[in-house]
TILUMTI-655575 format. One line per field, with one value per atom (N, C-alpha, C): residue in one letter; atom name; chain; residue number from 1; x negated, z negated, y negated. Coordinates in pm, whole numbers. Each point is the difference from the previous one (the first is absolute). Example, Ala and Ser with C-alpha at 12.3 -4.5 7.8 and 13.67 -1.06 7.14 Angstrom:
2
res [A; A; A; S; S; S];
atom [N; CA; C; N; CA; C];
chain [A; A; A; A; A; A];
n [1; 1; 1; 2; 2; 2];
X [-1319; 89; -90; 35; -82; 77];
Z [-780; 0; 0; 72; -6; -73];
Y [569; -119; -120; -105; -119; -109];
//
This chain:
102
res [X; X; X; X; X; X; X; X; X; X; X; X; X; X; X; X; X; X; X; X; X; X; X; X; X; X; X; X; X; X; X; X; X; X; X; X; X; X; X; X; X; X; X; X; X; X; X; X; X; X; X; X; X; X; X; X; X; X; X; X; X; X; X; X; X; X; X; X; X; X; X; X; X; X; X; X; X; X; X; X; X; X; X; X; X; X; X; X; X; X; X; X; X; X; X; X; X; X; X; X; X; X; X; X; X; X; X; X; X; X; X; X; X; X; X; X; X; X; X; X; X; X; X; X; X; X; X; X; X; X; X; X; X; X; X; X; X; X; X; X; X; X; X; X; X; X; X; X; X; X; X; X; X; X; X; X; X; X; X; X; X; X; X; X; X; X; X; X; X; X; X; X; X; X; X; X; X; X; X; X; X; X; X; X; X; X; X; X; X; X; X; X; X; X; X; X; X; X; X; X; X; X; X; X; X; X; X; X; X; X; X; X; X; X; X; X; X; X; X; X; X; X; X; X; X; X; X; X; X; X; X; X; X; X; X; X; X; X; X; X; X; X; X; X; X; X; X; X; X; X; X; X; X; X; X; X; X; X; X; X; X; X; X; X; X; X; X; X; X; X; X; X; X; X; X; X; X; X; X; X; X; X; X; X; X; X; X; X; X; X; X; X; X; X; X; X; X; X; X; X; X; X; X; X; X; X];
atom [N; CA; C; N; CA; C; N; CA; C; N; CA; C; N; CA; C; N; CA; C; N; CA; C; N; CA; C; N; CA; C; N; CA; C; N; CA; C; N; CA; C; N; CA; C; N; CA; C; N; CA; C; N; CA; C; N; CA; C; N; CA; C; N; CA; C; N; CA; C; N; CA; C; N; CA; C; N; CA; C; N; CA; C; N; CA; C; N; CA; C; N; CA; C; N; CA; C; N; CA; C; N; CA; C; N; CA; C; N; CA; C; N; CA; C; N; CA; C; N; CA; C; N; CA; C; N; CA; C; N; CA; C; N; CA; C; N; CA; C; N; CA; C; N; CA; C; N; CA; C; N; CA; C; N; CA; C; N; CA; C; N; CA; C; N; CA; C; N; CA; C; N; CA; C; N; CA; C; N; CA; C; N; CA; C; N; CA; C; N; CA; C; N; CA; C; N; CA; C; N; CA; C; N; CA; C; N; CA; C; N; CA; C; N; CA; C; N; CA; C; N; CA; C; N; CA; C; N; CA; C; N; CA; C; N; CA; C; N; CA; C; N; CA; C; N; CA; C; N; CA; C; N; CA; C; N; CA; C; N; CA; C; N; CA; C; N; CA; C; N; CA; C; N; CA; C; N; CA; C; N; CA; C; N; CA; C; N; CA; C; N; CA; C; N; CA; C; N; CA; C; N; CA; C; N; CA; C; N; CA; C; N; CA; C; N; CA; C; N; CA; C; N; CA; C; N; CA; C; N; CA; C; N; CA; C; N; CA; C; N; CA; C; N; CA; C; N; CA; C; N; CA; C; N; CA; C];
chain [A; A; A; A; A; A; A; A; A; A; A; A; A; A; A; A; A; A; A; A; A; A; A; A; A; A; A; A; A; A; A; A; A; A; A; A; A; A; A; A; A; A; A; A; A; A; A; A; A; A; A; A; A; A; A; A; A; A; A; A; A; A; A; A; A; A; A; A; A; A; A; A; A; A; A; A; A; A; A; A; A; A; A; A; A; A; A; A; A; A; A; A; A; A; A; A; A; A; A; A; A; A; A; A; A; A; A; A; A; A; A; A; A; A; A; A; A; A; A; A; A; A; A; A; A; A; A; A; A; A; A; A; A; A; A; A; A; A; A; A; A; A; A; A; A; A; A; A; A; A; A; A; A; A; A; A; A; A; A; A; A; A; A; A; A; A; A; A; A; A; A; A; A; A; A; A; A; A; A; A; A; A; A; A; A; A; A; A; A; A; A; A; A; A; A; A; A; A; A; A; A; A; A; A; A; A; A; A; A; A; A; A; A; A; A; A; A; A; A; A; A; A; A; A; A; A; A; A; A; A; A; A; A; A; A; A; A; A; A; A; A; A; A; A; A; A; A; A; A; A; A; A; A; A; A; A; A; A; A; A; A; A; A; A; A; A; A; A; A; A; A; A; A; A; A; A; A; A; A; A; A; A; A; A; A; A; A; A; A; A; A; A; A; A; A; A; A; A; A; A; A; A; A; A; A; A];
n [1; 1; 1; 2; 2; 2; 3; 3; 3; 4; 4; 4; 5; 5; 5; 6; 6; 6; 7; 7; 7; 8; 8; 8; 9; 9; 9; 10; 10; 10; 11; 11; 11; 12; 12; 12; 13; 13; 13; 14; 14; 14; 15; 15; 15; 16; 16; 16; 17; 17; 17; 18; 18; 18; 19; 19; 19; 20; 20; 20; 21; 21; 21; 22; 22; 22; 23; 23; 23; 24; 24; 24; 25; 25; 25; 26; 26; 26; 27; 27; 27; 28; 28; 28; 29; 29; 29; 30; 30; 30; 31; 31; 31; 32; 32; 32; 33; 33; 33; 34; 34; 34; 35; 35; 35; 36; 36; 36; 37; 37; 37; 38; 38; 38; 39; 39; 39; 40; 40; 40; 41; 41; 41; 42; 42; 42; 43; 43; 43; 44; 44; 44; 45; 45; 45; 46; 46; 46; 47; 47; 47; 48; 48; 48; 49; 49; 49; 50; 50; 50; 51; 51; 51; 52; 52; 52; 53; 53; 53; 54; 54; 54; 55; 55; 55; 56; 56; 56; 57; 57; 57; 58; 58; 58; 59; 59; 59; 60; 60; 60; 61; 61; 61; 62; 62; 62; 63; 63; 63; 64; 64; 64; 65; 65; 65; 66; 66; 66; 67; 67; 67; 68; 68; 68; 69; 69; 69; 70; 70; 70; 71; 71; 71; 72; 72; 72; 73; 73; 73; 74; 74; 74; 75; 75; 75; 76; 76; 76; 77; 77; 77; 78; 78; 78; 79; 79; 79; 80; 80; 80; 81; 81; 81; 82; 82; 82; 83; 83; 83; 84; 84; 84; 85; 85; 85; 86; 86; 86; 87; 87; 87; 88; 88; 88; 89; 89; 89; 90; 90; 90; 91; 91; 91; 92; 92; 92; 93; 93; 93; 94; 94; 94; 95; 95; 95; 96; 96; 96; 97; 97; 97; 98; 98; 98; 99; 99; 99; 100; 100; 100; 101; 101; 101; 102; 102; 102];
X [-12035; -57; 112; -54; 114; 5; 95; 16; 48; 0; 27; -20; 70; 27; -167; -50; -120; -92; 18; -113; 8; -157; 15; -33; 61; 28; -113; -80; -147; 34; 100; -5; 195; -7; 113; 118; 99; 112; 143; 71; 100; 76; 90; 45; 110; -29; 48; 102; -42; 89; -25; 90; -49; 143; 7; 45; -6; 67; 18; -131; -62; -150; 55; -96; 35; -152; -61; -96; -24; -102; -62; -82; 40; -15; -71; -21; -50; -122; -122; -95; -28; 123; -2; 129; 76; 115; 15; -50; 2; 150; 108; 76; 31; 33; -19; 125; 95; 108; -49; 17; -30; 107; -52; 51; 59; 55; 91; -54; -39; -59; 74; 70; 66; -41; 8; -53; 51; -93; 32; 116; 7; 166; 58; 68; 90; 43; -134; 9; 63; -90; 42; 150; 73; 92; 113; -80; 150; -4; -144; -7; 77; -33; 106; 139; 75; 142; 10; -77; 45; 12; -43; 65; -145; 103; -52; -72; -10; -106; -133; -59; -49; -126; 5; -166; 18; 36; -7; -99; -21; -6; -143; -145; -167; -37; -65; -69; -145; -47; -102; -103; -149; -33; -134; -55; -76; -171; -93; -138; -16; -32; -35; 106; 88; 186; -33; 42; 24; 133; 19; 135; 11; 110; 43; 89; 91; 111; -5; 71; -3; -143; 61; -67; -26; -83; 90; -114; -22; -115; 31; -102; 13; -121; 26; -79; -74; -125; -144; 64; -44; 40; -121; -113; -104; -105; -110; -94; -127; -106; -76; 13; -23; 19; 130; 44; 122; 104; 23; 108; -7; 120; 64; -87; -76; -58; -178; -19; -131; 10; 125; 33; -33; 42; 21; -158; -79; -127; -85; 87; -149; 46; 77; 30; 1; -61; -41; -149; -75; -139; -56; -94; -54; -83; -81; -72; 40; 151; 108; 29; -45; 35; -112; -131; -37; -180; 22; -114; -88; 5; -155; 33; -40; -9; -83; 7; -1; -99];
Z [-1701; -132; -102; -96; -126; -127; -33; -83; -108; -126; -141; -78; -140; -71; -46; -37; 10; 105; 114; 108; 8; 52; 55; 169; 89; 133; 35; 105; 72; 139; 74; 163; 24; 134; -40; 96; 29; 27; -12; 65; -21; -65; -88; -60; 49; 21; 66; -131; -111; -27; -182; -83; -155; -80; -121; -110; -79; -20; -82; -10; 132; 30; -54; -99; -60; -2; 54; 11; -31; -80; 12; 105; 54; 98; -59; -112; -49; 22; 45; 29; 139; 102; 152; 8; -79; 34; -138; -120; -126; -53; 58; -53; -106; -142; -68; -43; 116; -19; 69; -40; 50; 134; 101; 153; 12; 51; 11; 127; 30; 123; 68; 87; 77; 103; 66; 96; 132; 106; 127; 48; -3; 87; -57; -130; -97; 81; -52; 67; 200; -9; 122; 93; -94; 53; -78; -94; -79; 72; 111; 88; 140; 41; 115; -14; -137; 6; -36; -15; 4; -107; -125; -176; 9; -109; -83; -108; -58; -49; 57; 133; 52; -32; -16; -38; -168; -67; -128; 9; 102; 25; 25; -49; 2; 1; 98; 22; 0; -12; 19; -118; 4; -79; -36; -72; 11; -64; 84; -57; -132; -123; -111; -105; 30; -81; -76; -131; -109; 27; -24; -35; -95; -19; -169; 8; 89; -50; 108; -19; 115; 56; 129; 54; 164; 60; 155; 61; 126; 91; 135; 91; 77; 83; 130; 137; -23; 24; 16; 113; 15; 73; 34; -41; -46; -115; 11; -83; 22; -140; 26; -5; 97; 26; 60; 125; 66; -117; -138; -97; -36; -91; -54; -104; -103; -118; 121; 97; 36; 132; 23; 92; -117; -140; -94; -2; -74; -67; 183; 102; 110; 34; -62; -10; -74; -159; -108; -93; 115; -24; 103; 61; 92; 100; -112; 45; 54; -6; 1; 136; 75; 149; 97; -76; 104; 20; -57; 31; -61; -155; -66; -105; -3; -68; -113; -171; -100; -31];
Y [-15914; -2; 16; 77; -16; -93; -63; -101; 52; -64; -1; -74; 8; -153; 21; -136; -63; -5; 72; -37; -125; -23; -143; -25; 26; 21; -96; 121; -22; -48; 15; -22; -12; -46; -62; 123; 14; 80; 44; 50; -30; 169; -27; 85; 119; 160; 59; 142; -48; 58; -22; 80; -74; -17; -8; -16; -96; -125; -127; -80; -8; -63; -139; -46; -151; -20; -119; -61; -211; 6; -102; -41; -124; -68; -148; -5; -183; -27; 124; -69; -25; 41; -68; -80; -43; -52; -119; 33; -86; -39; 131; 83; 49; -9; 43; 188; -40; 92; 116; 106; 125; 38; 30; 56; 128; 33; 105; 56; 131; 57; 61; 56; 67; 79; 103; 68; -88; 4; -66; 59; 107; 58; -75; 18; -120; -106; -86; -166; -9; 143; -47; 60; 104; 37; -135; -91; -79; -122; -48; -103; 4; 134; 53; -45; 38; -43; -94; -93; -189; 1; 56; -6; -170; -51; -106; 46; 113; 104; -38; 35; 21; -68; -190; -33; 22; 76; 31; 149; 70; 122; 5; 15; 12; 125; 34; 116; -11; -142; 19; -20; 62; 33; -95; -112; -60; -8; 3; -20; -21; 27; -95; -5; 53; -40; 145; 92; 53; 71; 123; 66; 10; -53; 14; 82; 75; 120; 67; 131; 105; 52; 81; 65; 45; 27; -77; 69; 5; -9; -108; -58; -95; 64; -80; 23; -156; 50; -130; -98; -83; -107; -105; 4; -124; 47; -18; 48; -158; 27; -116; -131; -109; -98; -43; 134; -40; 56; 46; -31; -129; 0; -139; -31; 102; -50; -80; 116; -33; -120; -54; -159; -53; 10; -116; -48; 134; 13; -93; -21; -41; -140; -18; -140; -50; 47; -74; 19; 124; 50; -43; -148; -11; 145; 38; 121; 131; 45; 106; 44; 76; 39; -113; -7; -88; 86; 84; 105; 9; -87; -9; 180; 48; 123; -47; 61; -29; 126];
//
């Protein structure tokens, strides 16, 4: 999927490539500082060499959270209930993944 400043990210995934991806994270984390996104190669070629960098380094892309800068695309990971916004929503909507259709 492709990302840009103001989406508000539908399903959850991890980030494969992009330009100064800065995202809000406060309505799954209550975070108020904006996140810094990185492509997975990144993180994961700066974890390989043992850098202390490394848990500074997020690729991933979350349910429900807002881009506020850049531009990026990411690979799906979770959709529905099994994302992070739709775990939250079935553990705080009795009725949510339990089959009553509306």
């Amino acid at each position: 999927m492709l990302l840009e400043a103001g989406d508000v990210i539908p399903v959850d995934g991890v980030l494969i490539g992009g330009y100064n991806v800065m995202c809000d994270e406060s309505s799954a984390t209550g975070e108020s500082e904006l996140v810094r996104k990185v492509p997975a190669n990144v993180a994961l070629k700066v974890f390989r060499q043992g850098s202390s960098d490394a848990a500074e380094l997020d690729p991933y892309i979350l349910s429900g959270s807002e881009v506020r800068d850049g531009v990026g695309r990411y690979l799906v990971t979770a959709v529905g209930v099994n994302s992070y916004h739709g775990r939250t929503l079935t553990c705080t909507l009795p009725h949510v993944g339990r089959g009553i259709n509306w």
